[in-house]
C-alpha positions as CSV (number, residue, x, y, z in Angstrom):
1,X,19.1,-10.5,-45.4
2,X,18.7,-12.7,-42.1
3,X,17.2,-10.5,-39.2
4,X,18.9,-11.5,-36.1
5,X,16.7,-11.4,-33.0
6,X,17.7,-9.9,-29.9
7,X,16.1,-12.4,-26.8
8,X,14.2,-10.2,-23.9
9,X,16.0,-8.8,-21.1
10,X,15.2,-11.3,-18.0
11,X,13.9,-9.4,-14.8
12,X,18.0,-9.7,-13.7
13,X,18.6,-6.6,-15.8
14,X,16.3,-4.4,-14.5
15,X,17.8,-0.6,-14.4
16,X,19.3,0.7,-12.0
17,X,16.6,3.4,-11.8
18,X,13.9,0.7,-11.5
19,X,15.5,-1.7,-8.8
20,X,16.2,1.5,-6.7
21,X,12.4,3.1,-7.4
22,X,10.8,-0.3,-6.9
23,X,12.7,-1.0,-3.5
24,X,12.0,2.3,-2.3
25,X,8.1,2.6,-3.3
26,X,7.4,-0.7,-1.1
27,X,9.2,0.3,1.5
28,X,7.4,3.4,1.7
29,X,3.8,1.5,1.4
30,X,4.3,-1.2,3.7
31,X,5.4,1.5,6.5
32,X,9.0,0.1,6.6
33,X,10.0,3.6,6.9
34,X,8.5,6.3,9.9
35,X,6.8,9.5,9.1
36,X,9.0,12.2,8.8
37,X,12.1,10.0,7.9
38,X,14.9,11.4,6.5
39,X,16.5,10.1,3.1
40,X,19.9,11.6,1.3
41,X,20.5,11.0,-2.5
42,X,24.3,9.8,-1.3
43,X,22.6,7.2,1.4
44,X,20.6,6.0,-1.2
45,X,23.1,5.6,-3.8
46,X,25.4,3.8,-1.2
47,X,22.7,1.3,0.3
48,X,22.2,0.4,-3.4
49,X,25.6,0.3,-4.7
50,X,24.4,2.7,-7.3
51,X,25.3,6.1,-9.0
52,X,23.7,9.2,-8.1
53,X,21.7,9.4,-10.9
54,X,19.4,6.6,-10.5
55,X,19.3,7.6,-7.2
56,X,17.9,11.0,-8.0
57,X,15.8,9.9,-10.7
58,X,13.8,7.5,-8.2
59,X,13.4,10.0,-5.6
60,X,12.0,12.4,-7.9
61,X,9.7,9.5,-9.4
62,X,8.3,9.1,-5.9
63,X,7.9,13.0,-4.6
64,X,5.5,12.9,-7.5
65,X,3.3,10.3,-6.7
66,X,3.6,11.5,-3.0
67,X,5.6,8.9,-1.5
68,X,8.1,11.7,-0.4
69,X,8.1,15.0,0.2
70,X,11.2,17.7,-1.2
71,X,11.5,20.6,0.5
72,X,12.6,24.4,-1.0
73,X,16.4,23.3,0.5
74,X,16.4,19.9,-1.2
75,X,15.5,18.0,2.2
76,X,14.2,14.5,1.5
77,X,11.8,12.6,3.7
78,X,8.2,10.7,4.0
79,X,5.0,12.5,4.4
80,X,4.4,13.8,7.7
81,X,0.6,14.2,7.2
82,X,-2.0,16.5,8.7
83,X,-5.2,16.0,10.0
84,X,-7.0,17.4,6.4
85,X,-4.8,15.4,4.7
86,X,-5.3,12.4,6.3
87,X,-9.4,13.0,6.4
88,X,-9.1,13.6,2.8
89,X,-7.0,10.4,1.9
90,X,-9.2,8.6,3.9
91,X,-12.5,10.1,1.7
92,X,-10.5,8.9,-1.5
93,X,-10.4,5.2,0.1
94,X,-14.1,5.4,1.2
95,X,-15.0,6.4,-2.6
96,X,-13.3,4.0,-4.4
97,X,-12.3,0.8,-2.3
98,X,-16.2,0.0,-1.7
99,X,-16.7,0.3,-5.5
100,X,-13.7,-1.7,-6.5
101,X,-15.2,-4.3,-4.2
102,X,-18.7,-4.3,-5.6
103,X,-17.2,-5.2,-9.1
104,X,-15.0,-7.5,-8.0
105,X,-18.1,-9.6,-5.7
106,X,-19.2,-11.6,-8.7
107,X,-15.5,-13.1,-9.4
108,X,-15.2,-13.8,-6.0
109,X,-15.0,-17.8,-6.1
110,X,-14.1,-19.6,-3.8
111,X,-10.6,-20.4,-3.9
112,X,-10.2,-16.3,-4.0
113,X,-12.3,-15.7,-0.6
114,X,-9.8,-18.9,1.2
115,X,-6.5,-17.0,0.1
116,X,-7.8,-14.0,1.8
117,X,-8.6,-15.6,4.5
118,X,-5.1,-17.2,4.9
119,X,-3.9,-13.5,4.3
120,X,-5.9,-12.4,7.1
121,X,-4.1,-15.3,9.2
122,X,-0.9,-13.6,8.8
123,X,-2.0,-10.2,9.6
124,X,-3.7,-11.5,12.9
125,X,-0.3,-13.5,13.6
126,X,1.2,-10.2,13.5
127,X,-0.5,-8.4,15.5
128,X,-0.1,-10.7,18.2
129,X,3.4,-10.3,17.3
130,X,3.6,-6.8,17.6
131,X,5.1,-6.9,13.9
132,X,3.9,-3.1,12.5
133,X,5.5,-3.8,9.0
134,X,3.9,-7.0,8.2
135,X,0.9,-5.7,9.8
136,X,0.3,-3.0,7.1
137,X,2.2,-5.4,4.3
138,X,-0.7,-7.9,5.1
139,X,-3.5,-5.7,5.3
140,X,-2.4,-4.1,1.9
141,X,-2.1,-7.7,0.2
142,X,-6.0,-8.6,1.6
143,X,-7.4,-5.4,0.3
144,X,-5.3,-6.0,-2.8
145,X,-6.0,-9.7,-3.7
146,X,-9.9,-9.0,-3.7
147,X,-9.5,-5.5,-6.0
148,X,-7.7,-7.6,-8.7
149,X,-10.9,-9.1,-9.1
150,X,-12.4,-6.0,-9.5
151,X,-10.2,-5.9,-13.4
152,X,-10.6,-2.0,-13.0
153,X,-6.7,-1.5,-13.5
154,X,-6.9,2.4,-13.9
155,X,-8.8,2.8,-10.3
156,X,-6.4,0.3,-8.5
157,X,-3.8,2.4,-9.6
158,X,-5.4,5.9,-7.4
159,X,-6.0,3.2,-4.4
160,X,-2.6,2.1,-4.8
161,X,-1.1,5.6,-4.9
162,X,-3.2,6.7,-2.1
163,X,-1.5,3.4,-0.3
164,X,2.0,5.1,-1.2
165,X,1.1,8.2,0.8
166,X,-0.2,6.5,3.8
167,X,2.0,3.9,4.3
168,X,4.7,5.5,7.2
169,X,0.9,7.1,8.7
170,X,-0.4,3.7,9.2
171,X,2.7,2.4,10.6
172,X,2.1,5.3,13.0
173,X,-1.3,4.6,13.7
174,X,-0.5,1.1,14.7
175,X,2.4,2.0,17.1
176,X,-1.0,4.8,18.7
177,X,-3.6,1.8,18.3
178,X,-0.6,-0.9,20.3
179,X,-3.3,-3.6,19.1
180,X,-3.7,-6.8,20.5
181,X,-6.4,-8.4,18.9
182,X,-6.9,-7.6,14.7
183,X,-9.6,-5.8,13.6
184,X,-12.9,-7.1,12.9
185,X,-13.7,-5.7,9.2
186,X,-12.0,-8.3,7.6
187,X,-14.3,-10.9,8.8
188,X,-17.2,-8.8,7.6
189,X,-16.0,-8.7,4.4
190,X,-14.9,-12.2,4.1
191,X,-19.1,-12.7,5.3
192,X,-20.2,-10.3,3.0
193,X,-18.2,-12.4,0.1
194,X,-19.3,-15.6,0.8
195,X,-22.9,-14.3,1.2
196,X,-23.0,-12.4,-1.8
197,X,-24.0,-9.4,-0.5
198,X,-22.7,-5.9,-2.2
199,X,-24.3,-3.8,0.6
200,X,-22.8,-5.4,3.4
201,X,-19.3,-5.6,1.4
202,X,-19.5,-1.6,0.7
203,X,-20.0,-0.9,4.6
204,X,-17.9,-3.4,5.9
205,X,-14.8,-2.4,3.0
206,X,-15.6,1.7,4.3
207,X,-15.7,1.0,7.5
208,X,-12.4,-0.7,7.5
209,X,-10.6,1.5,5.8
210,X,-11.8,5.2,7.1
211,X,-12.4,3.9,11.3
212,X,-8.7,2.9,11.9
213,X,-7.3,6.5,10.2
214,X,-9.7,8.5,12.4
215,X,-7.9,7.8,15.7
216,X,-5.1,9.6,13.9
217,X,-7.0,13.0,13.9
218,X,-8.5,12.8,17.4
């Protein structure tokens, strides 16, 4: 009896359910969408050209990991966060970001530390350019490429989620902030790589990630 094998679906055939879930998760991270921001399963399914299922499907996906919020009446919308909340997501980042960072420091070659630098490039460019999205998309990928390194999969997945909650918050926090010049942490980490030193990489990682939240709760 010859077995016949089936080839592997290519990325193109992604579900529904996933495209949608995908789309929606990133825009929610990078802040492409304000606090508070309303979302209808019919909107969704129409800006998709999808059914209302996989609409529904991905916006229950995402109310659990926290990405949106459902109210009692079936209201949709992103996180409008408190002060505790944001304090306490801001803990969760000081916990595990410096620690993903110390185990990533002895992979950090070369060619790793001069991609995050070109990252960091970007993100001043749009700062200058008053770009909020790419902002937090580019802070997100610097933070990102150096916990790879880290190969601590199960902890970049809590960082990651606690991204997803924050993301329309830091968008609001820039638009507070109205930057003009980026922020110096990422230079101190950068330092801290090349140097090799895990102390100075803790601080400057906490620092970075807990001082620009705080203005929020002022």
């Amino acid at each position: 009896m010859q077995i016949v094998q089936r080839p592997t679906p290519e990325p193109s055939t992604l579900s529904a359910h996933d495209r949608v879930y995908r789309t929606l998760r990133t825009q929610v991270m990078h802040g492409e969408l304000a606090p508070g921001h309303a979302l209808t399963l019919r909107g969704i399914a129409r800006e998709f050209g999808v059914s209302m299922t996989p609409a529904r499907e991905s916006v229950q996906r995402l109310v659990a990991e926290g990405a949106l919020t459902m109210s009692a009446s079936g209201r949709v919308q992103t996180p409008e966060l408190g002060n505790e909340r944001i304090e306490e997501l801001a803990s969760i980042r000081a916990l595990l970001e410096p620690e993903l960072g110390s185990r990533a420091l002895p992979r950090a070659h070369s060619a790793l530390i001069d991609r995050m630098e070109a990252i960091n490039a970007a993100n001043t460019d749009a700062v200058l350019r008053g770009d909020a999205v790419t902002y937090v998309r580019t802070n997100l990928e610097f933070h990102r490429t150096l916990y790879l390194r880290a190969q601590s999969p199960a902890m970049l997945a809590m960082v990651e989620t606690i991204w997803l909650q924050l993301g329309p918050t830091m968008r609001a926090l820039y638009g507070r902030l109205r930057r003009n010049t980026p922020p110096p942490h990422h230079r101190m980490i950068v330092a801290a790589l090349k140097a090799g030193d895990e102390p100075g990489l803790r601080l400057a990682i906490r620092t970075d990630v807990t001082q620009g939240l705080r203005h929020l709760t002022q």
